[in-house]
N, C-alpha and C positions, 0 to 999 in steps of 0.2 A: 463648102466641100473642100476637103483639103484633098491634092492631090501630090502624086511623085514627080518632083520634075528632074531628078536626078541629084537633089543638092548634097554637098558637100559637105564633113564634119568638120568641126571646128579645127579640125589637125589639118585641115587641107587633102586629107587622103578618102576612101572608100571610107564610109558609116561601118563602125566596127559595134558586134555585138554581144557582150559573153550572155551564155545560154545555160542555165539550169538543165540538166541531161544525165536522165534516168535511166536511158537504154530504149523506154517504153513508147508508145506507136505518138502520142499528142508532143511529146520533146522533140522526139523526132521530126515532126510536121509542122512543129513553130521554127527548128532550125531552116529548114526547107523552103518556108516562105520565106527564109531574110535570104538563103542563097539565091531563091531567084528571084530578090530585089537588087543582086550586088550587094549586101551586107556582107564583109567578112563577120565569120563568126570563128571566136571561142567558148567551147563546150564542158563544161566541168558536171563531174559527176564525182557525188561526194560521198564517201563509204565510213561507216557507222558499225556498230558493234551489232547492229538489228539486222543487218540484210546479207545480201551475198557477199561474198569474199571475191571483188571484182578482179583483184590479183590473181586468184587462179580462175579461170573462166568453167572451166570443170565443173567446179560445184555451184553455179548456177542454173545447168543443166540447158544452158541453149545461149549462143552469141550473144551477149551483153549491148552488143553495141552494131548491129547487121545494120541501119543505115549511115553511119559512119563509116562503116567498110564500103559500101555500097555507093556511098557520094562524095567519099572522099576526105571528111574534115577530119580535124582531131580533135579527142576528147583528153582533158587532161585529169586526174584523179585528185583527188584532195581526202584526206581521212579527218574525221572532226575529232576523233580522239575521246579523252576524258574529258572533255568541255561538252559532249554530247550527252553521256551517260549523265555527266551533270544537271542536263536540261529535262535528262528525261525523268528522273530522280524527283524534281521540281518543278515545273512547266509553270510561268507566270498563265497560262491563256488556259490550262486544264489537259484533259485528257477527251479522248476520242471515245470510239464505246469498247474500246479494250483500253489499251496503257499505249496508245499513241499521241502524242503532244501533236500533232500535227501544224493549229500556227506558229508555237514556240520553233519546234522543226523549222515552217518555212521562212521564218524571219531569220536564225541563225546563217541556214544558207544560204538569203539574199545578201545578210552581211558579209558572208565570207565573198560572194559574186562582187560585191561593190565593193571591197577591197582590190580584188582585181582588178576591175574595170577601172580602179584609179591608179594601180600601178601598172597596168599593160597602154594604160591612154585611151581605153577604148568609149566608146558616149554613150551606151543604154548595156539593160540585163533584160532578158526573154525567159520565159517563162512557157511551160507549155498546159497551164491552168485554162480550164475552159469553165466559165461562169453555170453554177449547180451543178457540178457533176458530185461534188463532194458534198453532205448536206452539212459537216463540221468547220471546213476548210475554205471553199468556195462557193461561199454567197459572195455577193457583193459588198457587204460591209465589210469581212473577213477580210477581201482581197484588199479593200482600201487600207485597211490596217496593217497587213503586214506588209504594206508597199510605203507607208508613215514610219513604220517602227525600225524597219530596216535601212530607212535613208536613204532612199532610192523616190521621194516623190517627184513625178513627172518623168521618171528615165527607166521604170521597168514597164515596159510593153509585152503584152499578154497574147501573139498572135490571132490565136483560134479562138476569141471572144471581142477582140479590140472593137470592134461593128459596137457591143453593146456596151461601151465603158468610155470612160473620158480619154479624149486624145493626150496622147505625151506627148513631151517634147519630140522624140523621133519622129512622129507625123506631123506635129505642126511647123519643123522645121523640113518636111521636105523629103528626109534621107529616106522614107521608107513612104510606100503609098495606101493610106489607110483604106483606099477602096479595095486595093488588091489582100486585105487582110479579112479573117473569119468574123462571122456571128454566132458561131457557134451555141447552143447553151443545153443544158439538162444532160442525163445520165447514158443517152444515147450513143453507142460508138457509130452509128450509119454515116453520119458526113464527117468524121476522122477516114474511116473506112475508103470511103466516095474519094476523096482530096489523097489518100496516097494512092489509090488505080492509079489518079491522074497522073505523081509523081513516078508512079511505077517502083515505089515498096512495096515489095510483098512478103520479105520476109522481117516479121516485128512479132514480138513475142502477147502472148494472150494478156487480158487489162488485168489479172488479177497483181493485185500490192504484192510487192517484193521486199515490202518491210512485216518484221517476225511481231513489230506491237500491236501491227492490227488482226495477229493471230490472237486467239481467245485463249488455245492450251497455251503457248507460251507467255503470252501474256498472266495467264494463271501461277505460272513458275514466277515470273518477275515481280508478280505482286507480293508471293510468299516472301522473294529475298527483301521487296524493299521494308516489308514487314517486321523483318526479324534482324536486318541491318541498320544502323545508323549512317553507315557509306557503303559505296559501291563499286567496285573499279572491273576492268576490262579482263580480270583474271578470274570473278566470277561471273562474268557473262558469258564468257564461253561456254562454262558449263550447262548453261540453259538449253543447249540445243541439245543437251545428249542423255541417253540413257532414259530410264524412268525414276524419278524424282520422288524421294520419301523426306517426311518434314517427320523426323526423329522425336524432337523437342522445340523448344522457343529456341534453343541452344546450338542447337545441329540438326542436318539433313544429308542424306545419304543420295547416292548416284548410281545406281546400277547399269552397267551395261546391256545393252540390247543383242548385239553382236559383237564379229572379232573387230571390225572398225571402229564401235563404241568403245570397245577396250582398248586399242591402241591407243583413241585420244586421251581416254582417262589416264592413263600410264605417263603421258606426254604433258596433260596439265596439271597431273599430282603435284601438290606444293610440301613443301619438306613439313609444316605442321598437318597435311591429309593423314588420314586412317587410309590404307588402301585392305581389302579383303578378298580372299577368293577360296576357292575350292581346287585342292589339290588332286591332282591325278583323275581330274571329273572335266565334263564339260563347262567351265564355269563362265558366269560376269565376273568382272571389275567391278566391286564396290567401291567406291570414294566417301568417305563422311568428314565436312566440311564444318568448321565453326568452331566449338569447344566442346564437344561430346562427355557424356557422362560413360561412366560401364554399362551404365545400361542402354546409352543407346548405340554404343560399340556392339553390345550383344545384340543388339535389335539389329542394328547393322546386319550383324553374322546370320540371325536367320532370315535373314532377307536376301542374302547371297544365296544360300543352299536352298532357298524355294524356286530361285529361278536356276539352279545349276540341274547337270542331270542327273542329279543324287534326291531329287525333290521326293523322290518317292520312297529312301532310307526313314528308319525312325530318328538315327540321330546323323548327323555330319558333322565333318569336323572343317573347319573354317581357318585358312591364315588369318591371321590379322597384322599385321605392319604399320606399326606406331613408331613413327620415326624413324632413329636407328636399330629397332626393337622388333626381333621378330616374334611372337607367339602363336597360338592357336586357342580357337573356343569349338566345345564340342555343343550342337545345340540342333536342335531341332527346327525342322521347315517352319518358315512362316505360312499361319491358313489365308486364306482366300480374305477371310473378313480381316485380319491382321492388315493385307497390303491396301485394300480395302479403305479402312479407318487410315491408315499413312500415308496415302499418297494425295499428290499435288493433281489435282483436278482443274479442267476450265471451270465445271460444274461439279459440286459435289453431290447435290440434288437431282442428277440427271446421269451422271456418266459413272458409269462403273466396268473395273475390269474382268478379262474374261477369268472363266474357273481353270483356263489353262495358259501357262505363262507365255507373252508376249514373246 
């Protein structure tokens, strides 16, 4: 049995630990168990083109980070940038049961962790993986692999499951006490739940993923782009979260706004080769058509605009269009039900259909 007897890191100082930190309630309660071993810990939470915009906390729609307020640490931000999209583009290990790479995911950002943990001095990385909660992610062979492939064997410790896995370094040296750590396992929150009463968290946000890949519609959107792209970059991902999505052609794909906030963005990530379209003197969307459009799926574009403006119910509208420096107009008629119907980007095309009245 190995026990804590309080030892020392090889720095001579407190057992330092940087922490994988999602925001979500098991990160939290793997940091928690090293604070109340005396571990100092550094917490990184790493932002991706897939999830919240942890810059503005606003649009993630609840404190990102309530037990770091709450217990005081700091979390410091890391963005993975195009090296992400990259990964996700390609994933050595596959995909999840939408378009989430999930190990590829977890080994990039234990590599990014053990980078730091060699340039801060610190001697382990933590994790707040509990053994089967994931059936893609975390099994046990999973977790040994992306603990091999990230270069971290024997130094990333898994709090809320260690009970059921092989000692690391940090317990067999001492700095942290393997009895005072979890056994956590399977898909249950009840003893996450149970262990933060004790800590007295209570406020941590519900288990669902806060990543947009293991969304099925957006995921549906990202399969069409990596479909119809050769590369990918952060200027079309943005667009995925917005508006309602029409696959034009192999060629181009069209963006309609939902709302006046859907428009705003549009107007804001317009790229000087975008088609932008709308409906003048009407309640209109923002169209965007993205790629290299032909006239006709400009024109498709146009009545795809006027079906959802408040002219839908006119026999013909007239449509800007803004090509470039170039402004024109197309006179054209609503698109039907089965037109948006047949064009649009679906999770399910076999299953989901929209309604007979526009979104």
């Amino acid at each position: 049995m190995i026990t804590h007897d309080g030892g020392r890191s090889p720095r001579g100082a407190r057992p330092h630990a940087v922490a994988l930190f999602s925001g979500g309630l098991d990160s939290a309660l793997a940091v928690l168990l090293m604070l109340r071993q005396d571990v100092e810990v550094s917490a990184l939470t790493f932002m991706t083109a897939f999830g919240c915009d942890l810059s503005d906390r606003s649009s993630c729609g609840h404190n990102p980070f309530p037990a770091a307020d709450r217990f005081g640490f700091r979390v410091k931000l890391m963005n993975l940038g195009q090296d992400y999209v990259d990964l996700v583009q390609n994933p050595r290990y596959g995909y999840g049961k939408n378009m989430n790479p999930c190990v590829d995911c977890r080994i990039m950002m234990l590599q990014q962790a053990r980078t730091y943990m060699e340039l801060s001095g610190a001697d382990f990385v933590i994790t707040g993986e509990v053994v089967g909660q994931r059936p893609f992610s975390q099994v046990k062979h999973r977790l040994a692999l992306t603990e091999h492939a990230s270069g971290l064997a024997g130094r990333l410790l898994r709090p809320l499951s260690a009970r059921l896995l092989p000692p690391t370094i940090p317990e067999q040296n001492g700095w942290v006490d393997r009895e005072a750590l979890m056994g956590f396992h399977g898909r249950s929150r009840k003893p996450q739940m149970e262990l933060a009463r004790e800590f007295g968290l209570e406020d941590y946000p519900n288990p669902a993923s806060g990543c947009l890949l293991t969304d099925s519609g957006y995921s549906s959107r990202l399969r069409d782009l990596l479909n119809h792209s050769t590369h990918i970059d952060l200027a079309d991902l943005n667009l995925l979260r917005l508006g309602r999505q029409f696959r034009l052609s192999p060629e181009a794909k069209a963006i309609v706004g939902r709302n006046e906030s859907d428009n705003l963005r549009l107007v804001a990530l317009r790229q000087p080769e975008d088609v932008e379209l709308e409906v003048p003197d009407a309640g209109s969307p923002i169209t965007l058509v993205r790629g290299r459009p032909s006239d006709a799926d400009i024109r498709r574009a146009a009545e795809l605009t006027a079906r959802y403006s408040s002219s839908r119910c006119e026999a013909l509208v007239t449509v800007t269009v803004r090509n470039g420096s170039s402004v024109g107009s197309a006179l054209v008629m609503p698109a039907t039900v089965a037109t948006c119907d047949a064009l649009r980007i679906y999770a399910d095309q076999s299953t989901e259909h929209s309604s007979h009245q526009p979104e």
